[in-house]
Backbone as XML, in Angstrom:
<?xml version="1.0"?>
<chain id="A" units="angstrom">
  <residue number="1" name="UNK">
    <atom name="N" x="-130.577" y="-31.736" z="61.987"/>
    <atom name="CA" x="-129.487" y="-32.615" z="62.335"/>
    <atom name="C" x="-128.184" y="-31.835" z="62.476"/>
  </residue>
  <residue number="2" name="UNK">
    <atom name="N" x="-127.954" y="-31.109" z="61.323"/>
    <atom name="CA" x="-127.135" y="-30.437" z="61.477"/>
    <atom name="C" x="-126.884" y="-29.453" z="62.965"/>
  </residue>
  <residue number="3" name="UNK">
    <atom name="N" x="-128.050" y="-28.636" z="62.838"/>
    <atom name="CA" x="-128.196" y="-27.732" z="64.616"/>
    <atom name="C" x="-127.321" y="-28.692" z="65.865"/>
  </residue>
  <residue number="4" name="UNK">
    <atom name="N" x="-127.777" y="-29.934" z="65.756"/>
    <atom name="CA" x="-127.264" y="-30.941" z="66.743"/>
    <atom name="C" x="-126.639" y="-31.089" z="66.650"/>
  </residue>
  <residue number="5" name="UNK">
    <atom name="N" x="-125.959" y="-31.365" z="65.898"/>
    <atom name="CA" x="-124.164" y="-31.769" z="65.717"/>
    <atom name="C" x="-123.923" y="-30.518" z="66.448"/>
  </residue>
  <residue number="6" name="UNK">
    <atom name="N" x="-123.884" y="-29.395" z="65.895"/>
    <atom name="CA" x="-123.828" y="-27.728" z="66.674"/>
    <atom name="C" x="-123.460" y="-27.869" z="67.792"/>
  </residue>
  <residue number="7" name="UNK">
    <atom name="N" x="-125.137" y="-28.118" z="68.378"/>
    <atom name="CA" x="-125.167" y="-27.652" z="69.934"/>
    <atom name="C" x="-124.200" y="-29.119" z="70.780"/>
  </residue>
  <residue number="8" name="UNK">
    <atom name="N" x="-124.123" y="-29.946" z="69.885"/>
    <atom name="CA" x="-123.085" y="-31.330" z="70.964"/>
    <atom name="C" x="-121.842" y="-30.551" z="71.003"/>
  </residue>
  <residue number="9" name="UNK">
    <atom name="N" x="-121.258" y="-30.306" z="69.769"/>
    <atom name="CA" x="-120.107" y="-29.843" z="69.868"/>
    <atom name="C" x="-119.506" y="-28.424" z="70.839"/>
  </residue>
  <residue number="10" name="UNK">
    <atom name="N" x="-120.804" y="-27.926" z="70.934"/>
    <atom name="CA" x="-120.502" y="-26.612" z="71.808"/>
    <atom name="C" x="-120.769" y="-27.195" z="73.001"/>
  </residue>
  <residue number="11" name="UNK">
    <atom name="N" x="-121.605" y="-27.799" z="73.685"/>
    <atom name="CA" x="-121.946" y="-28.483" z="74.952"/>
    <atom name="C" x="-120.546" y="-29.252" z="75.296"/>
  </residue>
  <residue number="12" name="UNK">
    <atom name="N" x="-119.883" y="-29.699" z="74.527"/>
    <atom name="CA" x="-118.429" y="-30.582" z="74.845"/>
    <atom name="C" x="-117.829" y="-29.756" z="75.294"/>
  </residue>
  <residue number="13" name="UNK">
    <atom name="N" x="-117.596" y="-28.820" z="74.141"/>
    <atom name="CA" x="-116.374" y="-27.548" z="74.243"/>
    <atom name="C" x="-116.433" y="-26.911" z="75.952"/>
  </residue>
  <residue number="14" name="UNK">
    <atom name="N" x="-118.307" y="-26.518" z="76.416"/>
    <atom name="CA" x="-118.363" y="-26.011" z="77.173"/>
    <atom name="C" x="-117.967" y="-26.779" z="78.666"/>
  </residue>
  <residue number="15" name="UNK">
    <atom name="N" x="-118.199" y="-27.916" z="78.370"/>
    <atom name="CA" x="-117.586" y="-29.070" z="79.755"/>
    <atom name="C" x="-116.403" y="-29.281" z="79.833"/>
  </residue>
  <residue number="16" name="UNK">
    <atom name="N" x="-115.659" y="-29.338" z="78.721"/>
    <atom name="CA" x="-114.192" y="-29.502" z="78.450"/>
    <atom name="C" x="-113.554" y="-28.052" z="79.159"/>
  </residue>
  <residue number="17" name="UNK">
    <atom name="N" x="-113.765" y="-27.009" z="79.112"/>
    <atom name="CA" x="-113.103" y="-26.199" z="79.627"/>
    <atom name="C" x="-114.226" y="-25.314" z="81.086"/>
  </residue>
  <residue number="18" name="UNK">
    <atom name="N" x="-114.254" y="-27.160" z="81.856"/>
    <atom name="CA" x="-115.093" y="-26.927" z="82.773"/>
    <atom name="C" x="-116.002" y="-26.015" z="83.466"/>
  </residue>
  <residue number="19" name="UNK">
    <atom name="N" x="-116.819" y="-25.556" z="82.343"/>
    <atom name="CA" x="-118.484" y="-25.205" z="82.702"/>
    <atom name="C" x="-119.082" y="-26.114" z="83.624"/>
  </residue>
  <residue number="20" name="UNK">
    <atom name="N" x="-119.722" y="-25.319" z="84.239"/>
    <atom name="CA" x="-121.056" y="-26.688" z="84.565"/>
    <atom name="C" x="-122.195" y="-26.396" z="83.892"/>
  </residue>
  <residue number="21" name="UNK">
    <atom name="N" x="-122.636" y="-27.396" z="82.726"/>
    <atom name="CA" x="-123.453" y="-27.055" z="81.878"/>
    <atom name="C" x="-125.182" y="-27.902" z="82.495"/>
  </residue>
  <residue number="22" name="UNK">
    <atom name="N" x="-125.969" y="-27.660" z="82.507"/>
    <atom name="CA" x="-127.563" y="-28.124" z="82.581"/>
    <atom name="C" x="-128.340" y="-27.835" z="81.781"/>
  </residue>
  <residue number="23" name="UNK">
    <atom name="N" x="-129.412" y="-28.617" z="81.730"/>
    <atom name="CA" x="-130.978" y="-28.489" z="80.422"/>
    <atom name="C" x="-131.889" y="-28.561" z="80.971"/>
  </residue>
  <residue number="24" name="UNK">
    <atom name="N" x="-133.102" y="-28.300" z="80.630"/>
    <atom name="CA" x="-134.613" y="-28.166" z="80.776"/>
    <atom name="C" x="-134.760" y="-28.912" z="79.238"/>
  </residue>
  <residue number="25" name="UNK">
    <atom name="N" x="-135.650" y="-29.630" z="79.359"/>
    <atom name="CA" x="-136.446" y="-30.041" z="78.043"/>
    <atom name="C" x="-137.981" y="-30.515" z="77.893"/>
  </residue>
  <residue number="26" name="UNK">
    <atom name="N" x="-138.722" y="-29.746" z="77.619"/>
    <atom name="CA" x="-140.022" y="-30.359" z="77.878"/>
    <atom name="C" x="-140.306" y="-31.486" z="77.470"/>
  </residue>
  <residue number="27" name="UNK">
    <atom name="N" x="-141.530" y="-31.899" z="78.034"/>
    <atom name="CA" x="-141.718" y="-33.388" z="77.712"/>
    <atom name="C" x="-142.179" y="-33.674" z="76.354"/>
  </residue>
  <residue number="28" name="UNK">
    <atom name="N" x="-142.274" y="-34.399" z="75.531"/>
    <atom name="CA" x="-142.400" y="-34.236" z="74.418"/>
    <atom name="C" x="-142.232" y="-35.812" z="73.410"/>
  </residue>
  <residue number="29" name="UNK">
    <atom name="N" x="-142.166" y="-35.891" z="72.371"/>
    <atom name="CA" x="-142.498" y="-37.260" z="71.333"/>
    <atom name="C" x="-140.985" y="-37.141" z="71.065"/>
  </residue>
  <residue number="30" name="UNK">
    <atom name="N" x="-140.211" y="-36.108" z="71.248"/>
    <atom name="CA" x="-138.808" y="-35.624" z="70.763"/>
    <atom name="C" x="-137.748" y="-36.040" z="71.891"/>
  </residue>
  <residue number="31" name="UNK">
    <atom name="N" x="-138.437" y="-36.202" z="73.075"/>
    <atom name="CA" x="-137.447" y="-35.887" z="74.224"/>
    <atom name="C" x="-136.620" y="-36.604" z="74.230"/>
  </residue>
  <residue number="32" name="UNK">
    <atom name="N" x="-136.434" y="-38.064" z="74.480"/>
    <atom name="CA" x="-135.735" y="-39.006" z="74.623"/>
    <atom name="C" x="-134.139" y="-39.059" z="73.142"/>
  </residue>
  <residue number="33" name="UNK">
    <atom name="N" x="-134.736" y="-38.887" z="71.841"/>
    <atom name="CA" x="-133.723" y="-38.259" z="71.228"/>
    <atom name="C" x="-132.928" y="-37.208" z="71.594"/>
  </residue>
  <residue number="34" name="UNK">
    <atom name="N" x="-133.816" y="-36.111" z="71.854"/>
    <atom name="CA" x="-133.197" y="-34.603" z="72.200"/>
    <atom name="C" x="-132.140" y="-34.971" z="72.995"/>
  </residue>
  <residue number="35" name="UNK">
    <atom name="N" x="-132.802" y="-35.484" z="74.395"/>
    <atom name="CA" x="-131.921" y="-36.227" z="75.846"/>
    <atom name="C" x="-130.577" y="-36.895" z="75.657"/>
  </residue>
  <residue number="36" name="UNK">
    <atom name="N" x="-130.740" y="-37.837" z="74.765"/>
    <atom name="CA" x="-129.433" y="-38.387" z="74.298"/>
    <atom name="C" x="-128.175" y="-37.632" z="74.001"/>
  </residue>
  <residue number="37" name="UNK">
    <atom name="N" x="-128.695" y="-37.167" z="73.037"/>
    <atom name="CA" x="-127.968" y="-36.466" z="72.415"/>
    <atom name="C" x="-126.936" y="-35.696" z="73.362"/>
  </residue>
  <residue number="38" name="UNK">
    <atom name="N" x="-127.670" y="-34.750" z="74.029"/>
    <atom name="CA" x="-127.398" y="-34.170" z="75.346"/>
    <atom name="C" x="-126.205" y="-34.330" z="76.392"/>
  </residue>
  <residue number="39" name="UNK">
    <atom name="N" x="-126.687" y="-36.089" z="76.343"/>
    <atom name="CA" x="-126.536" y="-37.025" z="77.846"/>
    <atom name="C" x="-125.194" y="-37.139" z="77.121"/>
  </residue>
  <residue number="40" name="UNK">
    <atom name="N" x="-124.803" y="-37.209" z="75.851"/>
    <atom name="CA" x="-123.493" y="-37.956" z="75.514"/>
    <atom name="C" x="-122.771" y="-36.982" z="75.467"/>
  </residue>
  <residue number="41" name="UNK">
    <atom name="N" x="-123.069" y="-35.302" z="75.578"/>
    <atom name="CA" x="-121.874" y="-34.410" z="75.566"/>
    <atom name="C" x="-121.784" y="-34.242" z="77.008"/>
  </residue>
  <residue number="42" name="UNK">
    <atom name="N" x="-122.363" y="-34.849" z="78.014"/>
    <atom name="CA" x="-122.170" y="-34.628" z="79.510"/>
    <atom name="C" x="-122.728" y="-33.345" z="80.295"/>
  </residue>
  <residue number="43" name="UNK">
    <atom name="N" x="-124.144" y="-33.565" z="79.542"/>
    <atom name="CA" x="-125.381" y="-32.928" z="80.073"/>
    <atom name="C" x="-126.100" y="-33.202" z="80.855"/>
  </residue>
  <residue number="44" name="UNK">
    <atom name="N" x="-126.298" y="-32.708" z="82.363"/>
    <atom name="CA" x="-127.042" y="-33.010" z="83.653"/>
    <atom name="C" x="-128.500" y="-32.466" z="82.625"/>
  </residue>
  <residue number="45" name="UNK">
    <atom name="N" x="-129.460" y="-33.460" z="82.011"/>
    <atom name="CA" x="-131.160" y="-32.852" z="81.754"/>
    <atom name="C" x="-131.970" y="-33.471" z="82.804"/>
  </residue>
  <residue number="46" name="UNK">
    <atom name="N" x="-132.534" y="-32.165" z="82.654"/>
    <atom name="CA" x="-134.243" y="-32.621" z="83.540"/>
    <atom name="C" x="-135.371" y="-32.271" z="82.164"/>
  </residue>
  <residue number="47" name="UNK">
    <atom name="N" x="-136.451" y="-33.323" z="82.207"/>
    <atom name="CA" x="-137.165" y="-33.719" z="81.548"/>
    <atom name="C" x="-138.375" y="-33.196" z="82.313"/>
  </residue>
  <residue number="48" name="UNK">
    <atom name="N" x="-139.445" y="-31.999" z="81.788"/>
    <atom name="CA" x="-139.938" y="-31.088" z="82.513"/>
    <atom name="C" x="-141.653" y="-31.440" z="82.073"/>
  </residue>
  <residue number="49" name="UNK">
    <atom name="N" x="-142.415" y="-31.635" z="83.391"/>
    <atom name="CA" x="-143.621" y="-31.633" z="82.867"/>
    <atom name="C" x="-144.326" y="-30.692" z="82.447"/>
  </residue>
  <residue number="50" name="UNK">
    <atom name="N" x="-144.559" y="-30.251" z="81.438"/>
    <atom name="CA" x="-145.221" y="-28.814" z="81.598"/>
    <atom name="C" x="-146.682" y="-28.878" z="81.849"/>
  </residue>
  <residue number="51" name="UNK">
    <atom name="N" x="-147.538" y="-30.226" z="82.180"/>
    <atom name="CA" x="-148.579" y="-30.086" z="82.643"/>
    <atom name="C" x="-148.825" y="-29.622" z="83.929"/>
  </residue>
  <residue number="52" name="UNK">
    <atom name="N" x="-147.395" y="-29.703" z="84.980"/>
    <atom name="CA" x="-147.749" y="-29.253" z="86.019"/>
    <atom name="C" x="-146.747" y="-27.777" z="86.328"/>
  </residue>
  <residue number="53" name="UNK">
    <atom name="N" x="-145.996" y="-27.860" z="85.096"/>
    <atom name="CA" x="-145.493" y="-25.833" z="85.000"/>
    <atom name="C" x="-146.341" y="-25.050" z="84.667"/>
  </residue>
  <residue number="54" name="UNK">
    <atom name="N" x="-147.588" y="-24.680" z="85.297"/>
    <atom name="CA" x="-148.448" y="-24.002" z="84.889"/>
    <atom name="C" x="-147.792" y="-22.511" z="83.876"/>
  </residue>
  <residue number="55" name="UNK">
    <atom name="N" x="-146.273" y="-21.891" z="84.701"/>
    <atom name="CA" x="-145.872" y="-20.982" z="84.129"/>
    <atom name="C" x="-145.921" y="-20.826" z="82.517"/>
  </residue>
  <residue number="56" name="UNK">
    <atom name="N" x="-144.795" y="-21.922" z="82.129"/>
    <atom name="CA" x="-144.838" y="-22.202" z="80.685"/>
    <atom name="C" x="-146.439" y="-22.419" z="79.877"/>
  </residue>
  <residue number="57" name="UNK">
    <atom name="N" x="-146.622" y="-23.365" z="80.682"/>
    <atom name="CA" x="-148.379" y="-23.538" z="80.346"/>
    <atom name="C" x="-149.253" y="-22.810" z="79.715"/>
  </residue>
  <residue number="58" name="UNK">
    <atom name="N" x="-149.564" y="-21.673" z="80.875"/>
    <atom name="CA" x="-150.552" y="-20.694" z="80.305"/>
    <atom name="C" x="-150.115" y="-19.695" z="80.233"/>
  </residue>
  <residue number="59" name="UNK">
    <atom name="N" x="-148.937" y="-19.716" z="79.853"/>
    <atom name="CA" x="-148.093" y="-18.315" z="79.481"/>
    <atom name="C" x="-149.011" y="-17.864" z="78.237"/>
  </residue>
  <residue number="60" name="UNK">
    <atom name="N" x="-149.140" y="-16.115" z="79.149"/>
    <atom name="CA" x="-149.664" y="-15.293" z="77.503"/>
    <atom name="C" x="-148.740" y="-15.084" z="76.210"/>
  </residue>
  <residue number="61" name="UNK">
    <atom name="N" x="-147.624" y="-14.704" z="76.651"/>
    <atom name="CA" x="-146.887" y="-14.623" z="75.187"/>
    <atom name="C" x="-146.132" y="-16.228" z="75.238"/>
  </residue>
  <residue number="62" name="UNK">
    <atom name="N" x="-147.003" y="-16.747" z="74.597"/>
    <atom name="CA" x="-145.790" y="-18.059" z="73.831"/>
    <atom name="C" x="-145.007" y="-18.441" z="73.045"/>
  </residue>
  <residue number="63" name="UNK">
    <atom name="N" x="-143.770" y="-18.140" z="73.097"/>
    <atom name="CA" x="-142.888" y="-18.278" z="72.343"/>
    <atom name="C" x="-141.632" y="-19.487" z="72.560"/>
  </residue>
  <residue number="64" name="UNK">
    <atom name="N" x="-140.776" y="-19.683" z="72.012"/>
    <atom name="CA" x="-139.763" y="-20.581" z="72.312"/>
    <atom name="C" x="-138.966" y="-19.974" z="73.094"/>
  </residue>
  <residue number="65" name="UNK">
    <atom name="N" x="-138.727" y="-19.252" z="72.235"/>
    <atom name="CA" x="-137.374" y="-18.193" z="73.144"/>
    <atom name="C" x="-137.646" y="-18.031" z="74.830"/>
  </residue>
  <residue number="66" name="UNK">
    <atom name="N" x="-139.333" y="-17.046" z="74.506"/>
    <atom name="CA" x="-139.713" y="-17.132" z="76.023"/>
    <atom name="C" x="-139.478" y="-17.891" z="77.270"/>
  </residue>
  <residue number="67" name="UNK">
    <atom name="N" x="-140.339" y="-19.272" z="76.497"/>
    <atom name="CA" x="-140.112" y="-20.460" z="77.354"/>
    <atom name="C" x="-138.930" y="-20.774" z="77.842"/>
  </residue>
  <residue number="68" name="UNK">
    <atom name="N" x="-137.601" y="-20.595" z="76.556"/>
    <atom name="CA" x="-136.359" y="-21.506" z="77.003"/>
    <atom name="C" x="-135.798" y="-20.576" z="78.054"/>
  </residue>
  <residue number="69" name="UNK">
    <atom name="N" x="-136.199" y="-18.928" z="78.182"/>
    <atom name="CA" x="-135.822" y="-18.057" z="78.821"/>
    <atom name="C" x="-136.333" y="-18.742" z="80.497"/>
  </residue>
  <residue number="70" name="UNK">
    <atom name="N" x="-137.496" y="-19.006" z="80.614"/>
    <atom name="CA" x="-138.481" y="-19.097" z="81.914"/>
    <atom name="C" x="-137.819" y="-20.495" z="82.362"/>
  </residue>
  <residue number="71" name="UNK">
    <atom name="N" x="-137.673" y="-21.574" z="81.189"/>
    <atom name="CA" x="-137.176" y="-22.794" z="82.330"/>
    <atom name="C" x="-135.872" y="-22.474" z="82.705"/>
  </residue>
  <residue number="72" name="UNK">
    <atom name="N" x="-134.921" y="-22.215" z="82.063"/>
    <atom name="CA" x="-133.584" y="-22.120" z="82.539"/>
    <atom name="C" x="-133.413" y="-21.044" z="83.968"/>
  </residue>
  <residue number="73" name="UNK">
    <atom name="N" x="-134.843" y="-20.447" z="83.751"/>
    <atom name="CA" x="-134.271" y="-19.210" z="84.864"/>
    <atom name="C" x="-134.470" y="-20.387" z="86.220"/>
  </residue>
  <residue number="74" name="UNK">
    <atom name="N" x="-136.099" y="-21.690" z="85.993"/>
    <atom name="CA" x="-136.483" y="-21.937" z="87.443"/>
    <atom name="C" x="-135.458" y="-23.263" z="87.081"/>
  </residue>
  <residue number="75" name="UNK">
    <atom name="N" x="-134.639" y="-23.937" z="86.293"/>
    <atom name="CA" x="-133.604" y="-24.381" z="86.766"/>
    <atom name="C" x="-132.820" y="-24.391" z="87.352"/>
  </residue>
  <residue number="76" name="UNK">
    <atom name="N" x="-132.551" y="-23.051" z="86.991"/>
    <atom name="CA" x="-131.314" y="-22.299" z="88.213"/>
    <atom name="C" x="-131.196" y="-22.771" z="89.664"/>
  </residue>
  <residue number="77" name="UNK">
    <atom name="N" x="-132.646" y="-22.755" z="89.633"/>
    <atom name="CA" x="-133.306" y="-22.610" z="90.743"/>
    <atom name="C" x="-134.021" y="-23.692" z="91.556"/>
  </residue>
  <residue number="78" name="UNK">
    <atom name="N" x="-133.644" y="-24.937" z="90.705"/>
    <atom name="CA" x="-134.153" y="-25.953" z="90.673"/>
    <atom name="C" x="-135.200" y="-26.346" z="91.388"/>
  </residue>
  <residue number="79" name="UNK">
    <atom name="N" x="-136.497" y="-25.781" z="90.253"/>
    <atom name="CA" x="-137.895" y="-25.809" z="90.714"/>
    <atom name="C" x="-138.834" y="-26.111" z="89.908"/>
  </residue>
  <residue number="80" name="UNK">
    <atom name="N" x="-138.522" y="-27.344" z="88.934"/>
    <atom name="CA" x="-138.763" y="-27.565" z="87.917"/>
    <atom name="C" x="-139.191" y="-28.718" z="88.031"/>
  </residue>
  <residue number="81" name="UNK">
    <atom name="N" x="-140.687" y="-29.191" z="87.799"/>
    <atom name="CA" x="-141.474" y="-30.406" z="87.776"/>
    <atom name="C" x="-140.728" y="-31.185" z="86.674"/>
  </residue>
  <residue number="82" name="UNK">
    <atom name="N" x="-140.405" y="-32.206" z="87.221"/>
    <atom name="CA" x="-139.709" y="-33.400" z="86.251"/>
    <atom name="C" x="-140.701" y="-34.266" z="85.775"/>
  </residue>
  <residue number="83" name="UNK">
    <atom name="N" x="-141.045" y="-35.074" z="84.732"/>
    <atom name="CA" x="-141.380" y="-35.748" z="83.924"/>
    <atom name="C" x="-141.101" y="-36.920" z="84.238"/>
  </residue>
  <residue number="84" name="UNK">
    <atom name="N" x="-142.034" y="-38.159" z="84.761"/>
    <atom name="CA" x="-140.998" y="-39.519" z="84.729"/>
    <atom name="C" x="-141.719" y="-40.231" z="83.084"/>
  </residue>
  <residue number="85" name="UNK">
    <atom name="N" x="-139.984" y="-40.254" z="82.771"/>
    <atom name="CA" x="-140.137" y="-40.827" z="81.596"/>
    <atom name="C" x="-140.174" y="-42.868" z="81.809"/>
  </residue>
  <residue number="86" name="UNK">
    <atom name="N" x="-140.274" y="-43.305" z="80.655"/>
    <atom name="CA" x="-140.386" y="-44.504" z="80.554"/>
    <atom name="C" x="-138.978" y="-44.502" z="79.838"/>
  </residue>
  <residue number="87" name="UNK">
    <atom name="N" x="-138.631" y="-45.844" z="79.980"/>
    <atom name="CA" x="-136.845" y="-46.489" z="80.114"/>
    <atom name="C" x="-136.533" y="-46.279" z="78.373"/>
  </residue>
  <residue number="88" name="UNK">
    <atom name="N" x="-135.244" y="-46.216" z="77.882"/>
    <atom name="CA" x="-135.077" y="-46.172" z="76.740"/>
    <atom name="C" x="-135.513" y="-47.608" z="75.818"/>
  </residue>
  <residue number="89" name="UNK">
    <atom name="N" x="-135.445" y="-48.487" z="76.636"/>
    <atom name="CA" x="-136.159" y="-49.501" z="75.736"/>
    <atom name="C" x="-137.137" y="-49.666" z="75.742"/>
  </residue>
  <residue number="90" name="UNK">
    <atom name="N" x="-138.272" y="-49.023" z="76.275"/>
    <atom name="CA" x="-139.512" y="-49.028" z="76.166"/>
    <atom name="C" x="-140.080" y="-48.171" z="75.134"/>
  </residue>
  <residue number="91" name="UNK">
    <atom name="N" x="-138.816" y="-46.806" z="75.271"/>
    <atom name="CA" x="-139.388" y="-46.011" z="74.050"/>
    <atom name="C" x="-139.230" y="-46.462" z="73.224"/>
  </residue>
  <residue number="92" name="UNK">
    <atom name="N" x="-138.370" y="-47.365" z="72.978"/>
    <atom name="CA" x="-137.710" y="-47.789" z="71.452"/>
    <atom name="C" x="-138.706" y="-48.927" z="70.653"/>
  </residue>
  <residue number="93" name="UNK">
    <atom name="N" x="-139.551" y="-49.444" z="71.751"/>
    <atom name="CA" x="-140.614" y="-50.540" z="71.391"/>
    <atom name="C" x="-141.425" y="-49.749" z="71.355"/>
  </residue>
  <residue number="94" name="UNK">
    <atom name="N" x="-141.585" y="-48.268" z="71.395"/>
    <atom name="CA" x="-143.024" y="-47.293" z="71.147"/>
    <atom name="C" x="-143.122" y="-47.370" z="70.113"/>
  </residue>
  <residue number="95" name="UNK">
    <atom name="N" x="-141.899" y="-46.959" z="69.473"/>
    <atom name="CA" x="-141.398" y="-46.045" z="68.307"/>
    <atom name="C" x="-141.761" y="-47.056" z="66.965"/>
  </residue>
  <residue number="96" name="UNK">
    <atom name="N" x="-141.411" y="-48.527" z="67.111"/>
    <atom name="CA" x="-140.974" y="-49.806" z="66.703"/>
    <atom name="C" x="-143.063" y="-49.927" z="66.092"/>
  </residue>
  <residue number="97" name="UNK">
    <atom name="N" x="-143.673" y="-49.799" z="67.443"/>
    <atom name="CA" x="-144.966" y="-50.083" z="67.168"/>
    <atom name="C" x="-146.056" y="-48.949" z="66.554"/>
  </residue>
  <residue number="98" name="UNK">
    <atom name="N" x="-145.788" y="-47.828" z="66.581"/>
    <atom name="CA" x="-145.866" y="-46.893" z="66.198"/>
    <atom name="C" x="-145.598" y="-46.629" z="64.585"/>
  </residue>
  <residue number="99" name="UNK">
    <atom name="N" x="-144.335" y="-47.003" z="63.951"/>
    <atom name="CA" x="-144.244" y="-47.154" z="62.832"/>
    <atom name="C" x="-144.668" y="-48.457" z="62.096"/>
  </residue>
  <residue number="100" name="UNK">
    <atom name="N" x="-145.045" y="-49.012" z="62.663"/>
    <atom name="CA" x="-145.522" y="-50.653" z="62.367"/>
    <atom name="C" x="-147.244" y="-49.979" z="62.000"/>
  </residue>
  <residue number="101" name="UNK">
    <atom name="N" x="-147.794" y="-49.342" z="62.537"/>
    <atom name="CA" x="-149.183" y="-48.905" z="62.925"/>
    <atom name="C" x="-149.277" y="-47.542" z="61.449"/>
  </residue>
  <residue number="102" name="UNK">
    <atom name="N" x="-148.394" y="-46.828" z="61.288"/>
    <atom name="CA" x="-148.931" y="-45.720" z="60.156"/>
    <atom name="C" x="-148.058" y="-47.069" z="58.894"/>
  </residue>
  <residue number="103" name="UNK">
    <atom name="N" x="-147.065" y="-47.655" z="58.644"/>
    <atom name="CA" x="-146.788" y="-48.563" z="57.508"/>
    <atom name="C" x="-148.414" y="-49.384" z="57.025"/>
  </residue>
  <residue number="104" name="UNK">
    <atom name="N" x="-149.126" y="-49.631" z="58.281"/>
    <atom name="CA" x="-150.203" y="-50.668" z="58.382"/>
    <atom name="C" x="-151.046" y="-49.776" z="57.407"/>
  </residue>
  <residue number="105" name="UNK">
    <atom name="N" x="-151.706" y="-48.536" z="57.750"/>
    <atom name="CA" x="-152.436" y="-47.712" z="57.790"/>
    <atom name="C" x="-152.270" y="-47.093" z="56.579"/>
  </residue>
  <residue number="106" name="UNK">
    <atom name="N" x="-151.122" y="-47.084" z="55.567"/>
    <atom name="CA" x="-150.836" y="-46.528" z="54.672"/>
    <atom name="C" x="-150.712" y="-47.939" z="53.495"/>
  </residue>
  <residue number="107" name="UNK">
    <atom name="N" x="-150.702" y="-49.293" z="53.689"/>
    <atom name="CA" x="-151.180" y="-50.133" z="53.004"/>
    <atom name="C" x="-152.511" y="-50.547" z="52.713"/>
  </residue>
  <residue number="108" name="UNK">
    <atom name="N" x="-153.095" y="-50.059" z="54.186"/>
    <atom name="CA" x="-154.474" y="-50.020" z="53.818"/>
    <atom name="C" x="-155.241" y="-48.854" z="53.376"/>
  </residue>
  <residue number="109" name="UNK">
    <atom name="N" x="-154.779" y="-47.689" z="52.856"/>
    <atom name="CA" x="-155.232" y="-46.522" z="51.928"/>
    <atom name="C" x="-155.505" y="-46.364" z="51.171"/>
  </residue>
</chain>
């Protein structure tokens, strides 16, 4: 949580003294938080499939670093399979049913 507070505050700083700032974020159970977060310091994200980035994919060395190195480069470049996500209120009824489902699951244990 803390990291985030971080990176908002530097993402502001960096728009405020007009950067043009962009993201890559893979697709993920995280994204839509991550995204937010993002979206409110005035972050252009793309939400990246990596089922069809083969690069990231079957990359031999896998690392984070790597990766965050490889999308930002084909951002640049904007060549980056996007992700269609589902609407924020849909995630929010995931999330809603989802924790309804392990609460269930953990009464019945």
């Amino acid at each position: 949580m803390r990291d985030m507070k971080h990176l908002s505050k530097r993402l502001t700083f960096l728009i405020e003294n007009e950067y043009e700032v962009s993201a890559a974020v893979e697709s993920t159970g995280n994204t839509w938080y991550f995204m937010n977060r993002i979206i409110k310091a005035g972050v252009l994200v793309k939400a990246v499939n990596t089922l069809k980035f083969k690069v990231v994919n079957e990359s031999v060395k896998k690392t984070d670093h790597l990766d965050a190195r490889t999308l930002a480069e084909f951002l640049e470049k904007d060549m980056l399979p996007e992700s269609q996500l589902c609407s924020q209120e849909s995630e929010d009824i995931r999330r809603v049913i989802k924790s309804g489902a392990i609460l269930v699951k953990a009464v019945v244990s």
